[in-house]
C-alpha positions in Angstrom: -23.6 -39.6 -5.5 -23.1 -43.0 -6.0 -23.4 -45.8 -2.7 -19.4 -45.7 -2.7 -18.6 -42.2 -3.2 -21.8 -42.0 -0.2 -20.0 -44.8 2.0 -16.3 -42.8 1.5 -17.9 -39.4 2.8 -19.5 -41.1 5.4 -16.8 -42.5 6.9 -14.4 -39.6 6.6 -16.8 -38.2 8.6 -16.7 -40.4 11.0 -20.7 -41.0 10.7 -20.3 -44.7 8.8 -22.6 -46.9 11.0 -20.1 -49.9 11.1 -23.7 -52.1 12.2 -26.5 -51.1 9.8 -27.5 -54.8 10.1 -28.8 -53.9 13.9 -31.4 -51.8 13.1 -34.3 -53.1 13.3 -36.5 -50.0 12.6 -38.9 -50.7 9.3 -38.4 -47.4 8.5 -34.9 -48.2 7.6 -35.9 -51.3 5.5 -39.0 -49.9 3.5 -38.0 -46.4 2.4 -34.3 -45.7 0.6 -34.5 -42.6 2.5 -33.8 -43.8 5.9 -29.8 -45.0 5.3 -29.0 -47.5 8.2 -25.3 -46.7 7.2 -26.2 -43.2 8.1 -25.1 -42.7 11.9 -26.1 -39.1 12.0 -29.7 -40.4 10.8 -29.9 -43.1 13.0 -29.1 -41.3 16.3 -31.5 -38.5 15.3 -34.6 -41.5 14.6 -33.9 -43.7 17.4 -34.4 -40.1 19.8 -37.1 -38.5 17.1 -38.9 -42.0 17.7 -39.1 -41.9 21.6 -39.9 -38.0 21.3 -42.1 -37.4 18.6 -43.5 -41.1 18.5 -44.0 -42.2 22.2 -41.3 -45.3 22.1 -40.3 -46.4 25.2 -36.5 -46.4 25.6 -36.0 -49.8 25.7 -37.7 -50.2 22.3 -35.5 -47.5 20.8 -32.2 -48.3 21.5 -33.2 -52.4 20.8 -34.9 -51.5 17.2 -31.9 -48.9 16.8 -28.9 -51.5 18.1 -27.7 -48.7 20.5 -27.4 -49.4 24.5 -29.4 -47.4 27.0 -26.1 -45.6 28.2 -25.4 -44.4 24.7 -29.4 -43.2 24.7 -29.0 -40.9 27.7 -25.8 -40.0 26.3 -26.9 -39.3 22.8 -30.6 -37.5 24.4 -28.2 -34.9 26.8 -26.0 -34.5 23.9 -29.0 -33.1 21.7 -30.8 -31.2 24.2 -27.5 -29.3 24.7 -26.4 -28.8 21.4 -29.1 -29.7 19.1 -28.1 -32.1 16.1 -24.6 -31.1 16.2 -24.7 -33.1 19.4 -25.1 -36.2 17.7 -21.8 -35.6 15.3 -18.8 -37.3 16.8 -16.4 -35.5 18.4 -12.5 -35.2 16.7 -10.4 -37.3 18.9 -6.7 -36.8 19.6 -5.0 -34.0 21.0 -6.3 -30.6 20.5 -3.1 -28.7 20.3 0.5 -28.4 20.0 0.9 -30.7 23.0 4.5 -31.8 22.6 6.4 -28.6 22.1 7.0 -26.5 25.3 6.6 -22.8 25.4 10.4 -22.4 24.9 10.4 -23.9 21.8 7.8 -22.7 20.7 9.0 -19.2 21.2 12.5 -20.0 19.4 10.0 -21.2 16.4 8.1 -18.1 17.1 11.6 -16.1 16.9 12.9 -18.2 13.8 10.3 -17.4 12.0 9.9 -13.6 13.0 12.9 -12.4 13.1 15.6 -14.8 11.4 13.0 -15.1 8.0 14.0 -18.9 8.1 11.8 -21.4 5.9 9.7 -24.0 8.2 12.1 -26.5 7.1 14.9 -24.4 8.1 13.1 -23.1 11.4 12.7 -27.2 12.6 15.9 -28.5 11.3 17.4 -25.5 13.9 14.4 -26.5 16.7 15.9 -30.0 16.4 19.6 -29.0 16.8 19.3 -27.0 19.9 15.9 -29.3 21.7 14.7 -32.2 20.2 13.1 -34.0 17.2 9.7 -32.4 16.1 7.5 -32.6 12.7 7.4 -29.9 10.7 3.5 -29.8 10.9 3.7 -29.2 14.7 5.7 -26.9 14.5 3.4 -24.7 12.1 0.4 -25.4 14.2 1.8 -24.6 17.3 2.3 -20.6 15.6 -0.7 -21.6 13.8 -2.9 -22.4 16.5 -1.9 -18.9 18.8 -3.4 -16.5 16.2 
């Protein structure tokens, strides 16, 4: 994988470290292992170092350009959920926040009982309530199987 193809996954993934230039761990400079782009990497060796290695702290989260906060954050994080602790979490709404339960069961009935395309179903949904994206309304039947 090339460095750009690397840099494009990683920040789809939302692991791109925006500051490689902050780490200060040699590590990082001296082996083309150790990717200072890599956030996943870089959480999991700044706590690996205080852990395994004995750092204080205050040495890891300076060589590793994180805060203390984000440390104790990060450490409770792991110890909870292991490495998938350290991923970042999606952000934005985690469901069908906008449509209320009575349109989403006229979708629900549109789609049941009428045999109406989506496109059909939301141009109806939009009629009789109110403008919605055709995406929502798929993942708001979507999201209750």
């Amino acid at each position: 994988m090339s460095s750009t193809e690397k840099i494009n996954r990683l920040q789809q993934w939302g692991l791109l470290n925006t500051k490689p230039g902050s780490i200060k761990d040699q590590l990082f400079s001296q082996c083309s292992f150790f990717d200072p782009r890599d956030l996943l990497q870089v959480k999991y060796e700044m706590l690996r170092h205080v852990y395994v290695d004995g750092w204080g702290i205050t040495q890891a989260t300076s060589s590793f350009g994180f805060s203390r906060p984000t440390f104790y954050r990060l450490d409770s994080l792991f110890k909870d959920q292991g490495l998938s602790g350290l991923l970042p979490l999606k952000t934005g709404p985690k469901e069908a926040h906008k449509l209320t339960p009575e349109v989403i069961a006229f979708i629900e009935h549109q789609r049941a009982i009428e045999k109406l395309t989506w496109k059909e179903i939301v141009e109806a949904a939009e009629k009789q309530f109110y403008p919605m994206h055709l995406r929502t309304a798929q993942r708001a039947l979507w999201g209750k199987k």
